[in-house]
C-alpha positions in Angstrom: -26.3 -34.4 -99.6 -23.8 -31.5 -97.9 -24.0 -28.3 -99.1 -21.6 -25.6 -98.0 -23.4 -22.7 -96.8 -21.2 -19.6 -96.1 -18.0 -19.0 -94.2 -18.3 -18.5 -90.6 -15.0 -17.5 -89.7 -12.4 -16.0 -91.9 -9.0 -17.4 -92.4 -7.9 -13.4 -91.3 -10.0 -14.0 -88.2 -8.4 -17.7 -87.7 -4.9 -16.2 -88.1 -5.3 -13.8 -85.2 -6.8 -15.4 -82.9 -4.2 -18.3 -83.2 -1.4 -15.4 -82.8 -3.2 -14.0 -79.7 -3.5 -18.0 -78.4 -0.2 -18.1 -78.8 1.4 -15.3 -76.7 -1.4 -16.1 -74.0 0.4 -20.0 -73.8 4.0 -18.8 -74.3 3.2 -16.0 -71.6 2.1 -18.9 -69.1 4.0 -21.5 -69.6 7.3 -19.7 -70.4 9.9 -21.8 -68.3 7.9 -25.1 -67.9 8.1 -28.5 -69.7 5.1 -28.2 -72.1 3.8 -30.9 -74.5 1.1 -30.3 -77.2 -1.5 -33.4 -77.8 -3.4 -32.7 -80.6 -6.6 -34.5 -81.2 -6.6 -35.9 -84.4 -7.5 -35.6 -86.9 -9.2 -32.1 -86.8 -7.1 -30.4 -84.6 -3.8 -30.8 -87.0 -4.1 -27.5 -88.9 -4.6 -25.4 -85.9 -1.8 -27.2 -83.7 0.6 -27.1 -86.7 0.0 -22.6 -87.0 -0.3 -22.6 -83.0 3.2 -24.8 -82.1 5.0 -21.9 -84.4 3.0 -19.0 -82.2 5.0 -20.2 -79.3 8.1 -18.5 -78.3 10.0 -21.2 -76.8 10.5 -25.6 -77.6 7.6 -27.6 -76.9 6.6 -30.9 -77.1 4.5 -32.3 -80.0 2.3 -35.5 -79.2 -1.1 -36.5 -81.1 -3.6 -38.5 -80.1 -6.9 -40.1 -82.2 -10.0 -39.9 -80.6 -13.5 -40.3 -81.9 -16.8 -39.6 -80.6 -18.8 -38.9 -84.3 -18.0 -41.4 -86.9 -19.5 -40.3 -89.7 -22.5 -38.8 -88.0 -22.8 -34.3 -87.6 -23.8 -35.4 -84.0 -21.9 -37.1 -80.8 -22.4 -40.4 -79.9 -20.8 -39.4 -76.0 -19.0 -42.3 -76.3 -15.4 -41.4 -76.4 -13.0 -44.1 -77.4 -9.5 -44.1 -78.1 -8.3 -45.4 -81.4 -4.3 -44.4 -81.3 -2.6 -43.1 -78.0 0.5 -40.9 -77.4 3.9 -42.4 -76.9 4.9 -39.5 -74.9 5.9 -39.9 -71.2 3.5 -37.1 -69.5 4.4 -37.7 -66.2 5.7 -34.9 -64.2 4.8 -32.5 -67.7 2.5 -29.9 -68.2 0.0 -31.1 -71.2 -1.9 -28.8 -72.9 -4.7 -30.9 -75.3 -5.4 -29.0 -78.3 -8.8 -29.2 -80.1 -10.8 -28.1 -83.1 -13.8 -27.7 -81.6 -15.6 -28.1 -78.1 -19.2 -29.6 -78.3 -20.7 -31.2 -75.3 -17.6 -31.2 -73.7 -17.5 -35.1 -73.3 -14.5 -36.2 -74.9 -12.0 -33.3 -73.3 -13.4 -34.1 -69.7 -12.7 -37.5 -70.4 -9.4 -37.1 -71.6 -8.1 -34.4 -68.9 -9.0 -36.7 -66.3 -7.0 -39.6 -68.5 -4.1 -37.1 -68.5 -4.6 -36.2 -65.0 -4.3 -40.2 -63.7 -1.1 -40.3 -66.0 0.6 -37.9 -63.2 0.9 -34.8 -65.5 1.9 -31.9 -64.0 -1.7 -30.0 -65.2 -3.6 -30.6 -67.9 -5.2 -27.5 -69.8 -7.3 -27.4 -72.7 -6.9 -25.2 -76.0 -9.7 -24.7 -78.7 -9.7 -23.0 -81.8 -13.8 -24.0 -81.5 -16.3 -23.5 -79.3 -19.6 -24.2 -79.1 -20.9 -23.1 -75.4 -24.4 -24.3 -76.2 -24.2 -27.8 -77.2 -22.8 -28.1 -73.5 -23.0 -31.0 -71.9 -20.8 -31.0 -69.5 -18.9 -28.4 -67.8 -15.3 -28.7 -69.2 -12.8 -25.8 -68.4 -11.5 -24.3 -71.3 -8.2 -22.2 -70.6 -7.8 -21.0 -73.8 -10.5 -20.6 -76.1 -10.5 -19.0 -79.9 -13.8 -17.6 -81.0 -17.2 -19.4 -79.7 -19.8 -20.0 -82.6 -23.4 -20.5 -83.1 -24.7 -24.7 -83.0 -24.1 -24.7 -87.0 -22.2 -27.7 -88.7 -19.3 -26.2 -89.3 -16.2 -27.6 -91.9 -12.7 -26.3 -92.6 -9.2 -25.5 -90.8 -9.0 -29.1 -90.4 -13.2 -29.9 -89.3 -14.6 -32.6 -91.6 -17.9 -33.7 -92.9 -17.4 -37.5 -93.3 -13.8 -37.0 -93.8 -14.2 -33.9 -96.4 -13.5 -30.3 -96.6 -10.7 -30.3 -94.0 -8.6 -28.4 -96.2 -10.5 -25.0 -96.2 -8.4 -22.2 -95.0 -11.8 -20.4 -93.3 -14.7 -22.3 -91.2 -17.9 -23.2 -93.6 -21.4 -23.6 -92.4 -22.6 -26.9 -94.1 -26.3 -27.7 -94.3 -25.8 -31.6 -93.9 -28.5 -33.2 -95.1 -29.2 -35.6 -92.3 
């Protein structure tokens, strides 16, 4: 049975941090071909609030990725269930995430985005959980790093629930 603990991070604390991500982005790649790849489906609220945060047009692309199921834990096993249909090559790509965890699935998607002859590929987090590490993925910009708790809300699911919290819950899972 989930039960939701407390809130982690406020939606006040969510909302400045994504203002703050967004100058830092439009500061960088202010004069450069830019396209946003959300990773679905978590990372929908935060790259809906962060595409307005930037100061200039950018690209818009999502892609579906799973490595949980319906499981609180990774399988590392990335796989693919719905591509982009945007032409990267020769673009700078900046994947936006939820939440960072081992680090398996962005590694293997930057170097996915890489072969695709982007111009860089850069990663963007609202999420971060530094020790759950696996592997050692760059993260360029990063929002607010959390404790290894279960977290739910601003677009993180339990089983496909409680996405549509404004703040970030701690859930005791049950599993």
């Amino acid at each position: 049975m989930t039960q939701i603990q407390h809130v982690l991070v406020s939606k006040a604390d969510l909302e400045q941090r994504v203002r703050e991500l967004g100058a830092e982005i439009s500061r960088d790649y202010e004069g450069k071909e830019l396209v946003l790849v959300g990773i679905l489906k978590g990372a929908a609220v935060f790259m809906s609030d962060l595409m307005r945060e930037i100061t200039f047009p950018v690209g818009i692309d999502y892609m579906s990725v799973s490595s949980y199921g319906n499981s609180s834990t990774s399988s590392g096993v990335v796989t693919i269930k719905h591509d982009i249909d945007t032409d990267i090559r020769g673009k700078h790509v900046l994947l936006v995430e939820d939440l960072i965890d081992t680090g398996l699935t962005l590694q293997h998607l930057q170097q996915l985005f890489l072969m695709r002859e982007a111009a860089s590929v850069r990663i963007c987090t609202i999420l971060s959980k530094p020790s759950r590490r696996l592997v050692d993925v760059p993260i360029d910009y990063c929002g607010i790093e959390i404790p290894d708790e279960f977290v739910v809300g601003y677009g993180l699911d339990y089983a496909e629930q409680f996405r549509n919290l404004p703040e970030v819950w701690v859930v005791k899972t049950g599993e």
